[in-house]
N, C-alpha and C positions, 0 to 999 in steps of 0.2 A: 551552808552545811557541806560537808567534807565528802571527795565522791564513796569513801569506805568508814562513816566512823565509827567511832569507838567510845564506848563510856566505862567510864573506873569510877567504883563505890567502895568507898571509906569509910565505917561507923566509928573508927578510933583513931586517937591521935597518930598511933604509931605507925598502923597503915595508909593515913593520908602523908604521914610524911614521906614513905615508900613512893607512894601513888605517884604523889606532883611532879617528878624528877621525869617519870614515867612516861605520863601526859603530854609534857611539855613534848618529847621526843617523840611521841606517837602523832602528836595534834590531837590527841584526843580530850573531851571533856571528864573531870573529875568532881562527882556529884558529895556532895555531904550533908548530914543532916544540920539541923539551925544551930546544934551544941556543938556544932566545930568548924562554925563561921570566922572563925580568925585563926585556926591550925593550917591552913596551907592554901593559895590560892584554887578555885573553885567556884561551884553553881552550889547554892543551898536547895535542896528539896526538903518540900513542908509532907506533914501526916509522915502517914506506912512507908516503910523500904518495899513492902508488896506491891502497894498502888503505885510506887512511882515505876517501879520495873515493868509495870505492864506495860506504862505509858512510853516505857523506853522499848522494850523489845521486838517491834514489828520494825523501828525504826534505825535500829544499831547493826553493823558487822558484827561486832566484838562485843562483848559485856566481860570487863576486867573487876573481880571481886575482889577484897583484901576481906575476907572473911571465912571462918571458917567450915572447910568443905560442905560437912554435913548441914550447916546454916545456909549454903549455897542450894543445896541438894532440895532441899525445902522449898525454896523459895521458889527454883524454876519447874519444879517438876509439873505444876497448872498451865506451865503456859509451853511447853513440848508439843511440837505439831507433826513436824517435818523436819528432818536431817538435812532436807536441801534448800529450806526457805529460813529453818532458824537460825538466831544468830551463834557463833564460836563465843563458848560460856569457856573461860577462866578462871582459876585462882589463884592467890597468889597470898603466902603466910604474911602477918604483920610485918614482919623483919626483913622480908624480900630475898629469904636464904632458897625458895621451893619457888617453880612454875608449873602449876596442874593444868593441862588442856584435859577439858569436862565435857566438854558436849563441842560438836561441829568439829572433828578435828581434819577433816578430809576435805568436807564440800564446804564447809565454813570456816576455811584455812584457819582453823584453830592453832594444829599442828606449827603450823610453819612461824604463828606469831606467839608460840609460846617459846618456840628458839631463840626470835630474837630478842624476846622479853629477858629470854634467860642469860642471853649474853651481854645484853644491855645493864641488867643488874648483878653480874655474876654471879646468877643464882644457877641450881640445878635444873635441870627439866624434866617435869614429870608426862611420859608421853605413853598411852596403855594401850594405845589403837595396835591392832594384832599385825597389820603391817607393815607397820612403824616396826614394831620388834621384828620382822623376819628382813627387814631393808627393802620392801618393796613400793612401787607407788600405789598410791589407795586405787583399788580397780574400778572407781564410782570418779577418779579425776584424771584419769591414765593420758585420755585426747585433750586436754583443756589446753596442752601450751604448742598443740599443732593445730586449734582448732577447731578438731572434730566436732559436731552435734552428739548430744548425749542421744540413744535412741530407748525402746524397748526391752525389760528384761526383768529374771528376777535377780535386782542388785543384790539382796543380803544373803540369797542361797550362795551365789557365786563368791563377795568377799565372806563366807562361813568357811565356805570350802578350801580358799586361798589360805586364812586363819589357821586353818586346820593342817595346811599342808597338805593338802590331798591335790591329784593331776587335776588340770583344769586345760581342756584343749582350747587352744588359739588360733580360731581360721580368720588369717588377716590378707584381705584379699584387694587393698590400697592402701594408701599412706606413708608416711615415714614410719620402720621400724627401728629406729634409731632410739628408740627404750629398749629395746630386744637387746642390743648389745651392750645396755649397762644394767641387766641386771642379775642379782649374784647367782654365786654356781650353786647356790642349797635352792632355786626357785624352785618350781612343782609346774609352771607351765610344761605344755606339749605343743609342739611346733611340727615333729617330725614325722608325724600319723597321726591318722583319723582314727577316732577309736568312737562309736556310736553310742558308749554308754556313758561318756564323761561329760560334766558339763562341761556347757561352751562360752567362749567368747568370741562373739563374730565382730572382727572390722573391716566395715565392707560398703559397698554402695548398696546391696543388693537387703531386701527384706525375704528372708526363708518362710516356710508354713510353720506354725506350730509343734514343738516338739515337747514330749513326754520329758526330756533332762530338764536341768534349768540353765536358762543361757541370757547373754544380753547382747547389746549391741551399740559401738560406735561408727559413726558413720563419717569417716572422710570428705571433706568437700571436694570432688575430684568430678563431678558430671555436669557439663557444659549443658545446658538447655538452647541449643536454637531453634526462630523465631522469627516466621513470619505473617503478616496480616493484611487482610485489606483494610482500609484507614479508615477507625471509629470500630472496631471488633471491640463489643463487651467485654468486661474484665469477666461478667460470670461464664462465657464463653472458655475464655482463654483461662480461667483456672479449673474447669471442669475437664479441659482438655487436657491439660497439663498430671490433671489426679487420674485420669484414664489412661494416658501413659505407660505412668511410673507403678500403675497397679497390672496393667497386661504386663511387663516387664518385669516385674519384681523387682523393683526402684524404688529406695525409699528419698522424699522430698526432702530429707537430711542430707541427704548425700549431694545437693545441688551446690554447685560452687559459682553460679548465676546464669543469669538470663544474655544471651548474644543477638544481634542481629544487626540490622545495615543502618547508619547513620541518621537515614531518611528517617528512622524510628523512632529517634533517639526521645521523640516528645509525643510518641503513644500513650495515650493515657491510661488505655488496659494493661499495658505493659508495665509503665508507674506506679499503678494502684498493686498490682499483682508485685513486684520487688518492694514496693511498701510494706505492703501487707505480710510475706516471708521472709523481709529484713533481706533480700536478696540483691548482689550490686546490677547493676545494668553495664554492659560492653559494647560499645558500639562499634561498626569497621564500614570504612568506605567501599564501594562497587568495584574501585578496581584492587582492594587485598580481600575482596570474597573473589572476584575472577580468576583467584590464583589458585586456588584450592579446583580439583575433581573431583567429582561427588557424582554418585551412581542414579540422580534424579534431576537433568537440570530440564531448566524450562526455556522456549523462547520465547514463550511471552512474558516469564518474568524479564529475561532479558531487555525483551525491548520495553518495560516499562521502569525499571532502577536500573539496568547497565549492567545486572548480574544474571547470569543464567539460574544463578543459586540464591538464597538469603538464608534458607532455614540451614540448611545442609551446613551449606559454607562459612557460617557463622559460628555454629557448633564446633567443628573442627577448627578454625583459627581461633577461638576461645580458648579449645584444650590445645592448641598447639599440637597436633596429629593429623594422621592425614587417614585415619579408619573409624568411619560411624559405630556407635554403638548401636543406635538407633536408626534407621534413616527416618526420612520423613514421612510425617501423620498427618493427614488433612482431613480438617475437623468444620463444620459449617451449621451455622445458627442464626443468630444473631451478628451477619458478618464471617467472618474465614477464617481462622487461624492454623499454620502450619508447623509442626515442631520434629525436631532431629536432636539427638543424643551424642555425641560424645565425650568418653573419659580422658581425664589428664594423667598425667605419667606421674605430678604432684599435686599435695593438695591445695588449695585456696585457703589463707585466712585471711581474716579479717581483723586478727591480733596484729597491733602496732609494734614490730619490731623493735627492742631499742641493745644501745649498747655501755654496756657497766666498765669505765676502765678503771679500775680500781688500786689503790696503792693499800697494802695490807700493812704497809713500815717493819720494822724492823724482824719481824716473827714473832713474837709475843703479841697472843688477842689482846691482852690490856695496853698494850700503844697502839691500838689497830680503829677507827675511829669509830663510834655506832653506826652512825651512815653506813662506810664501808661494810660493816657487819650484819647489816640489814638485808644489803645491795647483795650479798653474797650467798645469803640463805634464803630471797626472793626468787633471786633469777633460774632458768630454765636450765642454762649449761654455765658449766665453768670452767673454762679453759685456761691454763699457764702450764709454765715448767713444774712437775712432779713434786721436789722438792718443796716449793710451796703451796701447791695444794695442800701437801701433807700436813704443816705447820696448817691449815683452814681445817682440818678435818670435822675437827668438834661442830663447823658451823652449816656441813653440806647435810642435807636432808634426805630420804628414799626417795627416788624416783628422779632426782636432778640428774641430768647427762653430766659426766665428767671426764673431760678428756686432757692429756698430762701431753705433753710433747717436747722431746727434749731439748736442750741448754739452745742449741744451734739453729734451731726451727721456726723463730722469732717470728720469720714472715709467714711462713706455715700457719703460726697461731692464730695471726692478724686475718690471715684470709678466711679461715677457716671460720671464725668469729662472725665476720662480715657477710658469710655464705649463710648462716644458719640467721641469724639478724634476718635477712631480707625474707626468709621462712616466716617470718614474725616470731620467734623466738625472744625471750629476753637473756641476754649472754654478758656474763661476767668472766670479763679477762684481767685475771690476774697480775700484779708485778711485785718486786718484793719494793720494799722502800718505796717511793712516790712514786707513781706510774707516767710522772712525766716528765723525772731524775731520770735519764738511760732507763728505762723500760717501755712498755707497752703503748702507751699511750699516745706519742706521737706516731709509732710505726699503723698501727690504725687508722689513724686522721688521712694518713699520709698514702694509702693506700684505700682508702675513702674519694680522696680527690683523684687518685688515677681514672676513675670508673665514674667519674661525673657525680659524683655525690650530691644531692639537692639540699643537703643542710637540716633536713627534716626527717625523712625517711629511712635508713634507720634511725631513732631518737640516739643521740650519745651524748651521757652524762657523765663527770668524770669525778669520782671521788680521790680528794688527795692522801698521801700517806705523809706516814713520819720517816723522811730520805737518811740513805745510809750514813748522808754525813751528819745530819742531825742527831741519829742515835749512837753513833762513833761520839760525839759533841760529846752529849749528854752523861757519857760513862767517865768521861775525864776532865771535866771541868768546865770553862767559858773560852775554849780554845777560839770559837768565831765572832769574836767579841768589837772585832774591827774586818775590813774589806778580807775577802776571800774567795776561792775558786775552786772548781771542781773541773779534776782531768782525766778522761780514762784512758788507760794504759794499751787497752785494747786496740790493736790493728785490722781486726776483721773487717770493720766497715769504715775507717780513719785510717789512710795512708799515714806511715810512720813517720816521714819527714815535716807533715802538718803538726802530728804530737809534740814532737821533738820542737818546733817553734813554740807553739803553744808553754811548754814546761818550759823554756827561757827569755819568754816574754814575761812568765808570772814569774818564774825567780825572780827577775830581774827586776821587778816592780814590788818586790815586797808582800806579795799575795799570801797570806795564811791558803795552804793548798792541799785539797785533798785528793789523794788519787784511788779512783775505782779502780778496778780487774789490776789487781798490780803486779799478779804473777800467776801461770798456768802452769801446766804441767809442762806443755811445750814451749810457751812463750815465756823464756826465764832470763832474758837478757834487759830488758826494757827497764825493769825497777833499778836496777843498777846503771845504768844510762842517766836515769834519771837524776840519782842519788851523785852523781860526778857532775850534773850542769846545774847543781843546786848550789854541792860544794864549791862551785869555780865562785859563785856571788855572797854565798853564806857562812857564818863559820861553822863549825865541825859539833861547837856545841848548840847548835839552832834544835831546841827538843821535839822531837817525835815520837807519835803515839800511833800502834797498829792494833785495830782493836777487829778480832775475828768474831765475827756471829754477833753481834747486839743482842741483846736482851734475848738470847735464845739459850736453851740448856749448857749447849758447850760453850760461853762467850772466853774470848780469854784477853787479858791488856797487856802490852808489854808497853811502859814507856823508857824511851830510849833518847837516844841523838841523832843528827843527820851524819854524824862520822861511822857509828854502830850499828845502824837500821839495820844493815843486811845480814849480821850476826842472829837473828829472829827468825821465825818461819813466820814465812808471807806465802798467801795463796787465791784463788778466787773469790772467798767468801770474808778476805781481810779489806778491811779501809787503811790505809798508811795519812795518817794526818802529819804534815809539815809546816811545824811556827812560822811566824813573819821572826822579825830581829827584835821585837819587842816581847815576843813570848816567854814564860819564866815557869819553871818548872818549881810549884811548891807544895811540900810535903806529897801527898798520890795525887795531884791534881795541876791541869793544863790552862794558865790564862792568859788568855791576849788582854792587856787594856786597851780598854776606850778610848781614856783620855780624860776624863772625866775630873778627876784631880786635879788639873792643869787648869779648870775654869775655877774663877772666882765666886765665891756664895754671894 
């Protein structure tokens, strides 16, 4: 079984044949009844569509229907428990023209898989969650991609109120608020006073008393718990001490970002049981990186029995990497000893697996742009590229994604920046346009991954291909790469000129069907004409040439031409110059290299 699956139900021919295309791409299963056992591959369910949904729903993410609404409406309305444990109900019309997210569109990422439903069929998206329409992230999933633990609250007063557009104060008092800065100027939060009569949203370590508004609470993983004992201390020990804490302190047990202490520990069993039991990691550090730390509690007799004057203190603080206790230390004695010290980190902990999306979007147009990639782009957390193509992604970015744009020249900027927020555990799509490992993104990543010791694991990086500018430059004018060919960029920014210049009369010289990227700037206007004179010294004048600006995007334009007339044309950064080998033939609007293929015998 799949770690998120999914099931699509079918009762007619024409919605299973919608479905299958669907499933296949999802991995998900597509259920039908015994009378349309041979309409599309599938599972048959016997009896009721009622009875089998039961038997599916405790068990599914997604339940993907081809039926209509009101038929859907029926069927789940017995088995609604919980917005946070059921599963994201879907619909979808027979013909695959509509995608309804029905139920779960927030905490049962409904929302985000009826995007990609809809872009995967090029259907519309039907999305009603309140907001979704105001552009905001659902306030019941707001910490999920830093982490946070969900806490305490009244969730529906608060997303009523947002719904509503009414102020909702936000006292965010750890974490990254790097959602604060994307999102839009019509929001209704408050940031900038305290006002006692609005509700609230606390992100915080800290648990408040009771209040008359309604408020909720995300809790940062940002408080180091350190941690000492003498050896064989009960876990009931050490977790009763631990809830005595974080309650004199008004600390909630959400907010723990793990347990620290001294090496010697590392195979406490109280200390195992108790990180088992709160899913908490365990840290451990040697005697002499707790000797380095000062802490306002040390001991000699700790000293002279681990080598540290400190363990609890010291441990907490090289945890959070600080050097000021929130807590100092608590000794607590029962059943055995246990001692605990607090300090906060400056970030949070997660335990979200990092990874990174280099993604090739092809040419601008979503329909040469592949599902994967289209998936990759409306899953991930942030989405980083140059402006321009963002913009071309628009339709596929969701409320609440971080998106940040950086311009033409910021390349490593965006690489780093990518790989900073990655190690956050973010999941980050960096965009390029055409193939992202054509001259864009993709290797500058890799590439600045190995400067920093990369382990090949951490962040995960996956790399979805695109369709490359030469490919869809190909594609508008014929079988121009139909035999050997090469791609050259004109560009000197990061290619000394005299390399290029070799490069363009090594492939003249050899007959290369050749495409050149970046062929002309604003500033850099001399190069395409360099070029076009160490072509002609080996080629003749009528070798055909095709410059095709913007592929498959609103403004495309083609001029085909010669290698004598090229430069008669506007060329610019967003043109491809495509240059024949000697075999190339210009016939009626259309560019072909042959094979060869002729030349063999049947």
């Amino acid at each position: 079984m799949t770690e998120n699956p999914i099931a699509a139900i079918a009762t007619t021919p024409t919605a299973a044949r919608t479905l299958a295309p669907l499933c296949e791409h999802l991995d998900g299963t597509l259920w039908l009844p015994e009378k349309l056992n041979d309409v599309a591959n599938g599972q048959v369910y016997t009896g009721s569509l009622k009875a089998h949904l039961e038997s599916l729903w405790a068990t599914q993410k997604a339940l993907i229907f081809g039926l209509a609404t009101g038929a859907v409406v029926r069927l789940i309305a017995p088995l609604l428990r919980d917005k946070a444990t059921d599963p994201a109900v879907l619909v979808i019309d027979p013909e695959g023209k509509f995608v309804v997210s029905l139920c779960g569109g927030h905490q049962g990422g409904g929302d985000r898989l009826t995007q990609e439903i809809a872009a995967f069929l090029n259907a519309t998206p039907i999305i009603t969650g309140a907001s979704h329409g105001l552009d905001l992230p659902g306030i019941d999933v707001l910490g999920v991609p830093f982490g946070w633990r969900k806490g305490k609250g009244d969730w529906t007063a608060i997303a009523s109120a947002i719904a509503h557009s009414q102020p909702v104060q936000v006292m965010q008092e750890a974490g990254s608020t790097l959602w604060q800065d994307h999102l839009p100027a019509s929001h209704s939060f408050v940031f900038d006073r305290k006002d006692t009569h609005l509700p609230r949203v606390y992100i915080t370590p800290k648990q408040y008393p009771p209040d008359p508004v309604p408020q909720v609470y995300w809790h940062p993983r940002v408080l180091w718990v350190g941690m000492g004992c003498e050896r064989g201390t009960s876990f009931e020990l050490i977790e009763q001490a631990l809830k005595t804490v974080f309650e004199q302190y008004g600390l909630s047990l959400d907010a723990i970002a793990g347990i620290a202490t001294i090496d010697l520990k590392a195979d406490e069993v109280g200390f195992l049981r108790l990180c088992d039991r709160y899913d908490f990691p365990l840290k451990t550090f040697a005697a002499e990186v707790l000797r380095s730390h000062s802490v306002p509690n040390p001991s000699t007799v700790v000293s002279q029995e681990v080598g540290t004057p400190s363990v609890a203190e010291a441990a907490a603080l090289q945890g959070a990497q600080r050097e000021t206790l929130l807590v100092s230390k608590q000794i607590f004695k029962g059943e055995g000893a246990v001692t605990i010290a607090i300090a906060q980190a400056e970030t949070e902990y997660s335990d979200r697996p990092g990874q990174l999306y280099l993604i090739g979007t092809g040419p601008g147009s979503l329909d040469q742009m592949t599902p994967a990639a289209q998936k990759a782009v409306t899953g991930a957390d942030v989405v980083i590229g140059y402006g321009l193509y963002i913009e071309l992604l628009r339709s596929l970015l969701r409320p609440g994604q971080i998106v940040e744009s950086l311009p033409i020249t910021q390349e490593r900027q965006r690489a780093l920046r990518a790989i900073e927020l990655a190690f956050q555990g973010l999941t980050v799509a960096v965009v390029s346009s055409g193939d992202c490992g054509i001259y864009g993104m993709g290797g500058l990543v890799l590439e600045e991954l190995q400067k920093i010791g990369w382990d090949g694991k951490t962040p995960a990086v996956q790399v979805f291909p695109g369709v490359s500018a030469v490919q869809a430059a190909a594609s508008r004018i014929g079988a121009p790469l139909m035999h050997d060919f090469c791609t050259i960029s004109l560009s000197d920014l990061l290619t000394p000129w005299e390399v290029i210049e070799k490069r363009l009369q090594a492939a003249a010289a050899a007959d290369f069907v050749v495409a050149l990227y970046n062929p002309r700037s604003q500033k850099r206007i001399e190069q395409i004409a360099i070029a076009q004179r160490l072509f002609l010294e080996v080629r003749s004048p009528d070798t055909p040439v095709a410059i095709v600006r913007s592929a498959y995007r609103p403004d495309e334009q083609i001029q085909l031409t010669t290698l004598a007339e090229m430069l008669r044309y506007p060329i610019d950064m967003l043109s491809l110059v495509l240059i024949g080998n000697q075999s190339t033939c210009h016939y009626q609007d259309w560019l072909i290299t042959p094979r060869g293929y002729n030349s063999f015998k049947s």
